[in-house]
C-alpha positions as CSV (number, residue, x, y, z in Angstrom):
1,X,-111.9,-36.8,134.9
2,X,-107.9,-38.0,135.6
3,X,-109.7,-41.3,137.3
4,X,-111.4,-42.0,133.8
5,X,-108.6,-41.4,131.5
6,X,-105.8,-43.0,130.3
7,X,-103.7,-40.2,129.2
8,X,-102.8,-36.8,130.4
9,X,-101.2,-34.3,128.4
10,X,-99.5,-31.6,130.1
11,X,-99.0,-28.6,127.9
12,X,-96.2,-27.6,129.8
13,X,-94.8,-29.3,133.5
14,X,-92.6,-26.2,135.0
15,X,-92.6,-26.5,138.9
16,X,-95.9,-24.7,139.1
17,X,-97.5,-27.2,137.3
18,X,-95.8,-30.1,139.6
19,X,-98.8,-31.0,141.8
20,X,-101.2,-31.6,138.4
21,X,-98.8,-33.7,137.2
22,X,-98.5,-36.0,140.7
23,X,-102.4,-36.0,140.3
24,X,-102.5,-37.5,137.3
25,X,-100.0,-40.0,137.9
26,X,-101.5,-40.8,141.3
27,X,-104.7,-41.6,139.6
28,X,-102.7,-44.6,137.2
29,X,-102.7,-41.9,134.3
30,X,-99.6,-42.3,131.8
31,X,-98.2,-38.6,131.7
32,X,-97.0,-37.2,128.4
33,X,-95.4,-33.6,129.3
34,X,-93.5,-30.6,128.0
35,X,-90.9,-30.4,130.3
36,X,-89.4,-27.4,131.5
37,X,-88.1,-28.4,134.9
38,X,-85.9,-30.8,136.1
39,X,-88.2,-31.7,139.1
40,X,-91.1,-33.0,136.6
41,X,-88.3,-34.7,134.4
42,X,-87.2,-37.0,137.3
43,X,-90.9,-37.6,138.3
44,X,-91.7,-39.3,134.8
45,X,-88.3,-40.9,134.6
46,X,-88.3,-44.9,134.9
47,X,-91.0,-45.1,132.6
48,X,-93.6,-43.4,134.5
49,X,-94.5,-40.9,131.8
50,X,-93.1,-39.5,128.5
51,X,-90.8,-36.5,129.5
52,X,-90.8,-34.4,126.0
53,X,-88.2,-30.8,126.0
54,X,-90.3,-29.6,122.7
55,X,-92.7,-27.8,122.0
56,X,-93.1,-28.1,118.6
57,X,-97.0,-29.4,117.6
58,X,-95.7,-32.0,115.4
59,X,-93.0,-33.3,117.7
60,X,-96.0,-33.2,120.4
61,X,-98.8,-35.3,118.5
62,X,-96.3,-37.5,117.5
63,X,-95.3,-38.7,120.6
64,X,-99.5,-38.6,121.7
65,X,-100.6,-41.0,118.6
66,X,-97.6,-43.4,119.5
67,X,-99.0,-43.4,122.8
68,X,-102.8,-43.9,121.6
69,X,-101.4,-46.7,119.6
70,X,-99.5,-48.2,122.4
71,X,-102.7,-47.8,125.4
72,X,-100.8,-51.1,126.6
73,X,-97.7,-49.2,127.3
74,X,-99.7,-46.4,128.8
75,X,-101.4,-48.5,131.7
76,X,-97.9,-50.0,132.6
77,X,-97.0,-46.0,132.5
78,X,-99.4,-45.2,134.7
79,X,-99.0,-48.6,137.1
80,X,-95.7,-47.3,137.8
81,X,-96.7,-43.8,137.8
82,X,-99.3,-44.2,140.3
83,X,-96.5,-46.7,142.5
84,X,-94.2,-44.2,143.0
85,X,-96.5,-41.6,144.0
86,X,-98.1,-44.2,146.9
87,X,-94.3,-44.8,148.0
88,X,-93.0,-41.7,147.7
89,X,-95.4,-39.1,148.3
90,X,-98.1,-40.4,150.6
91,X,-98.5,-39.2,154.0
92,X,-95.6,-40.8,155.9
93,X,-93.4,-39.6,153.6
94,X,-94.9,-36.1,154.4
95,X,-94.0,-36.7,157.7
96,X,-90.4,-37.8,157.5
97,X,-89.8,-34.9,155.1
98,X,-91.8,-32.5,157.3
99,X,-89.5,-33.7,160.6
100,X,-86.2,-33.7,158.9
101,X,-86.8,-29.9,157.5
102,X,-87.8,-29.1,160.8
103,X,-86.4,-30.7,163.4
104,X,-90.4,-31.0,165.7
105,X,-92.8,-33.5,164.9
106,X,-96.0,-33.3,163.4
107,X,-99.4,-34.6,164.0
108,X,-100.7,-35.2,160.7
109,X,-103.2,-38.2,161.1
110,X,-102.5,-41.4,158.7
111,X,-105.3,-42.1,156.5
112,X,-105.8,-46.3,156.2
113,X,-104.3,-45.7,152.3
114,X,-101.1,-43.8,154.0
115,X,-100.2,-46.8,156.1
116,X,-97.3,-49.1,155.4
């Protein structure tokens, strides 16, 4: 369903929670969260998503119905959302990150998409 939407609301985005958030923002998705981590903060930074500390309700659908009312801001969101996900989390990053914690290298096979 991330593929067919244009916004995904993340109740809360605590480092548990990190992986559905790269999801959606690999898929072009514009990413409105309730942060609790730093991690998720710097992923939406840029203007790749809509980092919000509260969790109040009104505070919340506020910031949703601006971004219903603004879907044009929410595609260029999600263009750089889904940018920064190809460059920095695709499998060659894996790779580098995977050899540099580890010091051996690794035979993870590149996909035609994971190419640069």
């Amino acid at each position: 369903l991330l593929g067919i939407s244009d916004i995904f609301l993340s109740p809360r985005a605590s480092e548990i929670d990190l992986m559905t958030v790269l999801k959606a923002m690999a898929t072009g998705c514009a990413v409105i969260a309730l942060v609790e981590s730093k991690s998720v903060a710097k992923l939406l930074a840029e203007g790749r998503g809509i980092a919000t500390p509260s969790i109040n309700a009104k505070a919340v659908s506020t910031v949703l119905i601006q971004a219903i009312n603004h879907l044009a801001l929410c595609r260029q969101m999600g263009c750089l959302a889904r940018e920064y996900v190809v460059r920095h989390h695709s499998i060659r990053a894996l790779k580098r990150c995977l050899l540099r914690a580890t010091h051996c290298s690794v035979n993870i096979a590149d996909t035609p998409s994971s190419r640069a």
